[in-house]
N, C-alpha and C positions, 0 to 999 in steps of 0.2 A: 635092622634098626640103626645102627654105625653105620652104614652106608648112607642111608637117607639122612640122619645129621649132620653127616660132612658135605653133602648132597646140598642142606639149606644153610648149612655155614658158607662153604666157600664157592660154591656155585651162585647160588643163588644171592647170596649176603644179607639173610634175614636178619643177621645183628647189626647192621648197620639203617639206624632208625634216620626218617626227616625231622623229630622233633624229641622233645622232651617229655611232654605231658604221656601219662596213661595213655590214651585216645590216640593219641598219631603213632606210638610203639605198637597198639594192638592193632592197628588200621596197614601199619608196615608190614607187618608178620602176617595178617592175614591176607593180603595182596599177595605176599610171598609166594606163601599156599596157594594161591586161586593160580597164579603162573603157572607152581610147580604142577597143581591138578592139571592143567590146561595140557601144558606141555607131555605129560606123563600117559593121556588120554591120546593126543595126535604121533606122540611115538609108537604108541602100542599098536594102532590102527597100521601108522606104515610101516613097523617090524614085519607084522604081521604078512603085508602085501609083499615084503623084500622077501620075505621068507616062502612063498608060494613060488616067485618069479626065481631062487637062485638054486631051485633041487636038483640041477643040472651042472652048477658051477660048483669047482673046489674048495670055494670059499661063501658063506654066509655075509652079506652084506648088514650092516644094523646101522642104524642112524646115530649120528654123532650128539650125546647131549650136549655140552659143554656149546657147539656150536647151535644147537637148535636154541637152546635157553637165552643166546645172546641176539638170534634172529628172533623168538618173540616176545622178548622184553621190550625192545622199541617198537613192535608194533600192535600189541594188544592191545590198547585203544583201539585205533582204527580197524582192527579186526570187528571186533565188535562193534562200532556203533556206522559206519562205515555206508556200507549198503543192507536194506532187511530183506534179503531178495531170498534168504534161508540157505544158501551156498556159504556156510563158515567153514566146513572140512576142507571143499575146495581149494579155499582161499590161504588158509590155512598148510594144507599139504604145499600152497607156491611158497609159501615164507618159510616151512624149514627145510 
């Protein structure tokens, strides 16, 4: 539970709001979470694959959050709206 708070404090920066009003603090916060979902979804899929491909190597490879959360905060939009050709994991796996 501490993890994931410091997780959306200072990873993420969900206290830091675009506006004032009610509406744009819960529109920020909830964007937040849609990232942190997104991202938390596309790690686990490629843990998972790093983890089949490293049962040979001394070391466990895992995916960097800090850097995946910085690679798709600027591109979720165009992740999504982008192309609808149904390849987002794809696309997705090239961005983090």
């Amino acid at each position: 539970m501490e993890t994931f708070y410091d997780e959306l404090k200072n990873k993420i920066k969900a206290e830091h709001f675009s506006g004032y009003s009610r509406h744009s603090i819960f529109q920020d916060f909830y964007a937040a979470l849609f990232v942190s979902n997104v991202q938390s979804l596309i790690v686990g899929e490629i843990n998972e694959e790093l983890a089949k491909e490293s049962t040979v190597k001394k070391y466990q490879y895992k995916v960097n959050n800090n850097l995946s959360y910085g690679f798709l905060k600027g591109r979720i939009i165009t992740l999504f709206f982008r192309q609808r050709n149904g390849n987002y994991c794809l696309r997705v796996e090239e961005i983090v």
